[in-house]
C-alpha positions in Angstrom: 60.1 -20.2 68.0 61.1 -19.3 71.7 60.6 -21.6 74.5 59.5 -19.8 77.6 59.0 -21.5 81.3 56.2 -20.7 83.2 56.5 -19.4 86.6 55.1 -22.6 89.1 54.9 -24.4 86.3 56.9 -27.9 85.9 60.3 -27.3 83.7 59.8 -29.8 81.4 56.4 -28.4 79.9 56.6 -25.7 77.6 54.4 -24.2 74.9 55.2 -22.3 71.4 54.2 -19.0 70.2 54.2 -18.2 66.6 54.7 -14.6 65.1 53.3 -14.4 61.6 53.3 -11.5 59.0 51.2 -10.8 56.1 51.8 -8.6 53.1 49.5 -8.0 50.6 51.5 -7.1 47.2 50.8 -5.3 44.1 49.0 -7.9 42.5 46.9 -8.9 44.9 48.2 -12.3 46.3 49.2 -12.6 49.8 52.5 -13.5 51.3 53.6 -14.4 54.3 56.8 -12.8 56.2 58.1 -13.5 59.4 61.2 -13.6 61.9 60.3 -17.4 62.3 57.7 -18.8 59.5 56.2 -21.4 60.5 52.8 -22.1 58.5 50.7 -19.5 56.2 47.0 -19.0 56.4 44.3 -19.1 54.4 44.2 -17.0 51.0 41.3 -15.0 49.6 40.3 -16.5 46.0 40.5 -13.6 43.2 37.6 -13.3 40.7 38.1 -12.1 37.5 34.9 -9.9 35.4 33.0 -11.9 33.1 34.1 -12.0 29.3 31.2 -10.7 27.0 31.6 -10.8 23.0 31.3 -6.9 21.8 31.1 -5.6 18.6 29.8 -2.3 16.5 26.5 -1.5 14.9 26.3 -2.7 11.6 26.1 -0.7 8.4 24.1 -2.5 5.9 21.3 -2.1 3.6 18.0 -2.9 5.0 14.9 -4.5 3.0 11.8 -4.4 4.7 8.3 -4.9 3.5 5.2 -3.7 4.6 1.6 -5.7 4.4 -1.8 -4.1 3.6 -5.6 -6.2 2.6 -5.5 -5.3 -1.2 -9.2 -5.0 -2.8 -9.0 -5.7 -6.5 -10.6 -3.7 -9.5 -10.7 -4.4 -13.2 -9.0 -1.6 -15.3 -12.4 -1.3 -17.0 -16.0 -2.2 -15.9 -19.4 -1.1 -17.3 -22.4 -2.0 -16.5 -24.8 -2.7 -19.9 -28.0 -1.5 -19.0 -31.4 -1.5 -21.5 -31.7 2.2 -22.5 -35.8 1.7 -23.8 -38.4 -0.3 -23.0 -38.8 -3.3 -25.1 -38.2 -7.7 -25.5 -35.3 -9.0 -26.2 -35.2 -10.3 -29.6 -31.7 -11.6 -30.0 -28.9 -12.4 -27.8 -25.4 -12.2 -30.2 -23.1 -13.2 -27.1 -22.3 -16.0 -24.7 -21.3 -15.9 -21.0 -17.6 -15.4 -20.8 -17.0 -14.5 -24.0 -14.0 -12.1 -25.3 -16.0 -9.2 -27.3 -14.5 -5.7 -29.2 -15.8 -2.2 -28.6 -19.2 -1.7 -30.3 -20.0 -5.1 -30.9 -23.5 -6.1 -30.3 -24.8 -7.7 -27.7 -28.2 -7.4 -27.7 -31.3 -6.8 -30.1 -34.2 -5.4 -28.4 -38.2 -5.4 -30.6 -37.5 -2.3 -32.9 -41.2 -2.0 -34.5 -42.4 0.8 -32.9 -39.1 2.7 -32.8 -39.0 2.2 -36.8 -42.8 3.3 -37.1 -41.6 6.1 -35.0 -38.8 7.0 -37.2 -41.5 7.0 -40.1 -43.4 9.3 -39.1 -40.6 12.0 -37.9 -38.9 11.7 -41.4 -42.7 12.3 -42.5 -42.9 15.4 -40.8 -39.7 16.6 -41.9 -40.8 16.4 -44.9 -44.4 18.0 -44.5 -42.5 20.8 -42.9 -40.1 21.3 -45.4 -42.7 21.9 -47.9 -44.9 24.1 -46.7 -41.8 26.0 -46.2 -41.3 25.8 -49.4 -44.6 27.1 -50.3 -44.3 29.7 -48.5 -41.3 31.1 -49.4 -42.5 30.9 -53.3 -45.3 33.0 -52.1 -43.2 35.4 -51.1 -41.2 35.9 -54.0 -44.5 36.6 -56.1 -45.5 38.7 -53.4 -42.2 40.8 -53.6 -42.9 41.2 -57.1 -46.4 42.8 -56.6 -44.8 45.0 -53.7 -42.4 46.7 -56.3 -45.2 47.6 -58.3 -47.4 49.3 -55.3 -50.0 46.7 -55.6 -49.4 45.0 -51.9 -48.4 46.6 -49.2 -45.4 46.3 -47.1 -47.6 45.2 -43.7 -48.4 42.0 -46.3 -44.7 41.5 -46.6 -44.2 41.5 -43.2 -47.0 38.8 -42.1 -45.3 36.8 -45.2 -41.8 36.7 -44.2 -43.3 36.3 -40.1 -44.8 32.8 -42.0 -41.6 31.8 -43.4 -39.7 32.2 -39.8 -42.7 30.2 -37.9 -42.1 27.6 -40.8 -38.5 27.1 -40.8 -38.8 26.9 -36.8 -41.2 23.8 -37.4 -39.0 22.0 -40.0 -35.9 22.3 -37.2 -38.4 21.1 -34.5 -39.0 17.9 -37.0 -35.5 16.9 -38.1 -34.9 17.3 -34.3 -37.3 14.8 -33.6 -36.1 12.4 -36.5 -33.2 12.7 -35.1 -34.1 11.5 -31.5 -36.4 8.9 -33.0 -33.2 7.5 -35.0 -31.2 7.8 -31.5 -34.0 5.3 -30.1 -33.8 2.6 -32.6 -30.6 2.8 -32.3 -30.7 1.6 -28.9 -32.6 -1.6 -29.9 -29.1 -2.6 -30.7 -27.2 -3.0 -27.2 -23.3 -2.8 -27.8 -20.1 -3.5 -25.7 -18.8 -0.2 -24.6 -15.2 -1.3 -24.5 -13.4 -4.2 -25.5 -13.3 -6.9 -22.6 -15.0 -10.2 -21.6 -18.9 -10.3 -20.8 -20.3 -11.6 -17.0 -23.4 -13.1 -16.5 -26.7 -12.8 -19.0 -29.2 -13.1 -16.4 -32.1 -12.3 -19.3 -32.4 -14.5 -22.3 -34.6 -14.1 -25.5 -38.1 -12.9 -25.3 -37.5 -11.7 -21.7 -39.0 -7.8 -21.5 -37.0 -5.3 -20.3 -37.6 -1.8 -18.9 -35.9 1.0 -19.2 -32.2 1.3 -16.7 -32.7 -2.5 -16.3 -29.3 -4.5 -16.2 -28.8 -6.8 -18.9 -25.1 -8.2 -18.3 -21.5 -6.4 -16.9 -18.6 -6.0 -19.2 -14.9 -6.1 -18.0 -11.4 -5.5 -18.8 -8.8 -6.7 -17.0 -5.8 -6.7 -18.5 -4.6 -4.7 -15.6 -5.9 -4.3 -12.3 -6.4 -1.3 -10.0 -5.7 -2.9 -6.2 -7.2 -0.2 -3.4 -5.1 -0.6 0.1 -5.4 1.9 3.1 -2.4 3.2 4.5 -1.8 4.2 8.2 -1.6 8.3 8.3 2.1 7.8 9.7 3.1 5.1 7.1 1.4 7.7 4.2 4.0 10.2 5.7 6.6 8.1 4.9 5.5 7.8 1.5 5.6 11.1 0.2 8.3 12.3 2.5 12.2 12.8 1.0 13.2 9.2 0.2 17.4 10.5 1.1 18.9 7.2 0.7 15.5 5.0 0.5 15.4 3.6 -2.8 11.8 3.9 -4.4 9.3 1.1 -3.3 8.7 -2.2 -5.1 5.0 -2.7 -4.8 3.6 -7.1 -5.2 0.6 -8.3 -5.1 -0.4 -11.6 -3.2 -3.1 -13.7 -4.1 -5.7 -15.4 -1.5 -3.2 -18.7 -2.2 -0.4 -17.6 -1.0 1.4 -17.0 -4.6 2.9 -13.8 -5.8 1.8 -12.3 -8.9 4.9 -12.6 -11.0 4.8 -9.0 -12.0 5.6 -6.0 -9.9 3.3 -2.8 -9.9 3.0 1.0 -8.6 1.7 3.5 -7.0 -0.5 6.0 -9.5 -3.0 7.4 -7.2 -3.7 8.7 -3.1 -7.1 9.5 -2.1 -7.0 13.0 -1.5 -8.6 12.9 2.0 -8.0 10.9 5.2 -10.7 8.9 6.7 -11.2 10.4 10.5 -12.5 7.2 11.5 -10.0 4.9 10.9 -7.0 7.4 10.1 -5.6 5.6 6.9 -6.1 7.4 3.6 -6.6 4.5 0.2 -3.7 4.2 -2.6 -4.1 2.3 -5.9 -1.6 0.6 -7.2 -1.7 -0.8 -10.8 -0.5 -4.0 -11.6 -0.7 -5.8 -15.4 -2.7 -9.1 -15.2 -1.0 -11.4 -17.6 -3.5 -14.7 -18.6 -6.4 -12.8 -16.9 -5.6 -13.9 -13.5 -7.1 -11.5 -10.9 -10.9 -10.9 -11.6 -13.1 -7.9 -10.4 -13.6 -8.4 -7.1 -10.7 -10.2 -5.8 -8.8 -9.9 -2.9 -5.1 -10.4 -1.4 -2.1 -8.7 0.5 -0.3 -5.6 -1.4 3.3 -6.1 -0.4 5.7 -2.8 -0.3 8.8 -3.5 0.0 11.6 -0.9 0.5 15.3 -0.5 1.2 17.3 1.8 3.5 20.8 2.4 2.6 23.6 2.0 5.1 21.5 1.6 7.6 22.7 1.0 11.6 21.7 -2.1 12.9 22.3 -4.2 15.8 21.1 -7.8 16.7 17.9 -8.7 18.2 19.0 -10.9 20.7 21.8 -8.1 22.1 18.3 -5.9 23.0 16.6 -5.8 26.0 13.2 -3.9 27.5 12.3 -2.5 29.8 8.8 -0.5 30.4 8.1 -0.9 26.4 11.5 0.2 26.1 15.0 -0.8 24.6 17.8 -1.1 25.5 21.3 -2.7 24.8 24.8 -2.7 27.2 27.2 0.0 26.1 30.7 -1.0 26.9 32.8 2.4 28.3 36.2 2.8 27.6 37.0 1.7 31.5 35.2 -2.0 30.4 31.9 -0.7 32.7 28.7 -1.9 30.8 26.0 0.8 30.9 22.3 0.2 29.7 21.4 2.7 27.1 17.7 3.2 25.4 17.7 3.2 21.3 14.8 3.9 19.8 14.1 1.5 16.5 13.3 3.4 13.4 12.2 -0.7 12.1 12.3 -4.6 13.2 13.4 -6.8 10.9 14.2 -11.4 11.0 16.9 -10.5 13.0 17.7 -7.5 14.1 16.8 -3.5 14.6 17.1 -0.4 12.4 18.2 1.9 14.8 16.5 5.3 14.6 18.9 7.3 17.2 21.0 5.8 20.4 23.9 4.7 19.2 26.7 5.9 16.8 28.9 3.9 14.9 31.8 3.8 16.9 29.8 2.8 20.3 30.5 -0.6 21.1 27.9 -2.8 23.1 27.4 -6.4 24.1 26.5 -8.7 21.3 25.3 -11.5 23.7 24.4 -12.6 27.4 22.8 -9.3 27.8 20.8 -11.3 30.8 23.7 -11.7 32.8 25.1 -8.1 32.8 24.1 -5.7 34.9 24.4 -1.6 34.6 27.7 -0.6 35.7 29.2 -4.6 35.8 33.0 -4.5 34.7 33.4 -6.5 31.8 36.0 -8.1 30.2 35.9 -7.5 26.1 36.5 -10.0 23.8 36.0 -10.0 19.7 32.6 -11.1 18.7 34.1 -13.6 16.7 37.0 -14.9 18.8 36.4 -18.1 20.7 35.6 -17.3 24.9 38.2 -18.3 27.3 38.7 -21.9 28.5 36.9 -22.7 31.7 
């Protein structure tokens, strides 16, 4: 400091002039130089990029499932209709019960279908006589024509006899025949073995012909119709690569899984326009007789990708419908990239294309990073720095 006197001034008062020097080094921090230092100034505070946890897309195998409305079919149904008019005579089954194949079921008044049989195996008979007769008169008559006493024009209107004759007897066995096929259907028999529904007619109701008597079922195993989305039936019958086939469950109304798993045995074979889904069955066994005709529940496919590339849920973010996660550079600069997610799963995203493997991207606090922020990189598992 140099004291300096002040022209007209008195020589005892004096005042100090400071010289300082600033120099800003390498790393940032000031220091003060001077010929004289007296006091340093005020210092700019550093701030240091915010520390993010970053890590890789992960390679596992993803199981997802997929949920359709299942409607439920019995292997076998039949409905057991009267095939002839008639009253129920007998009633051989109850409501419920368990019945084979051709067991009977019903007995319907037979009287006029046996009276009706009579009298076809009467003609039969009448008609096989007089064919008969005639053909004995023809073998006389073939004698007489060897000896020039007929001649061959009586022959002829013989044999022409015999041929109108045997068309008769065919016509009457034929109609024996239908009239045994109608008394048969006094009887009415289980077409299948299974369980019968409901017996809505009892004894001595009549009946007409076509009219519904009862439903038989087997349901050992069930059909289950669900429609698929045209997209999602793409999926299906596309290359599977490294999917692994589909396990298909069935779940009922209360929330319970059949135990046993099922498949796929049939696609409709066209799409419906108006709702764009096509129908699969899927065939499931129904151990105890569970799942009854009619039932409903939620068909269940469940697949799984192979080493597929996922990242976590919460490391996402959208914006217009689209997402996105931070990319960290090699420079540490974040930089929002768009993935587009082949699947969502609990936790996190099948990524369809985006990212590669080695791309590394901010596992969390993706709300406090901005595109093109300089980051600071830290493990995702190492613990973040002590404030």
């Amino acid at each position: 400091m140099q004291r300096r006197r002040i022209p007209g001034a008195s020589p005892t008062r004096t005042f100090s002039v400071t010289r300082t020097f600033r120099l800003v080094t390498g790393c940032g921090l000031p220091a003060a130089i001077a010929l004289g230092l007296l006091a340093c100034g005020p210092e700019r505070a550093v701030v240091a990029p915010p520390t993010f946890p970053v890590g890789h897309p992960g390679r596992e195998d993803a199981a997802y499932e997929r949920e359709y409305v299942g409607e439920v079919h019995a292997l076998r149904r039949a409905d057991v209709r009267a095939r002839i008019e008639g009253r129920i005579e007998a009633v051989a089954v109850d409501e419920g019960q368990t019945v084979e194949a051709n067991q009977v079921l019903f007995t319907l008044n037979d009287e006029r279908l046996q009276q009706e049989l009579r009298q076809a195996r009467a003609a039969v008979a009448s008609a096989a006589a007089e064919l008969k007769a005639a053909q004995t008169e023809r073998a006389s008559t073939k004698i007489l024509l060897d000896k020039n006493v007929v001649s061959t024009a009586e022959m002829a209107l013989i044999d022409a006899r015999i041929d109108g004759l045997a068309a008769e007897l065919e016509a009457a066995r034929a109609a024996e025949a239908r009239a045994a096929i109608d008394l048969s259907y006094a009887e009415i028999r289980a077409p299948f073995a299974g369980v019968v529904n409901r017996l809505p007619r009892k004894v001595g109701s009549m009946v007409d012909q076509g009219e519904l008597l009862t439903t038989v079922t087997n349901a050992s195993e069930i059909l289950v119709y669900f429609r698929v989305p045209e997209s999602e039936y793409l999926e299906f019958v596309a290359p599977r690569g490294s999917e692994r086939a589909d396990e298909i469950s069935f779940v009922l109304v209360s929330g319970e899984r059949l135990p046993a798993t099922g498949v796929v045995d049939a696609v409709e074979t066209e799409i419906d326009r108006g709702t764009g889904t096509i129908a699969f069955r899927a065939r499931f066994p129904n151990q105890g007789g569970l799942l009854k005709h009619g039932s409903s529940g939620k068909v269940l496919v469940k697949s799984i990708l192979n080493d597929a590339l996922t990242v976590p849920q919460k490391s996402t973010f959208e914006v217009q419908d689209q997402l996105y996660v931070y990319v960290v550079e090699p420079d540490g600069t974040a930089r929002a990239r768009r993935i587009v997610p082949r699947l969502r799963l609990d936790q996190t995203f099948v990524v369809e294309s985006g990212l590669a493997p080695d791309d590394r991207f901010i596992l969390d606090g993706v709300q406090k990073v901005r595109d093109g922020t300089q980051v600071i990189v830290r493990a995702a598992n190492d613990a973040p720095p002590a404030l």
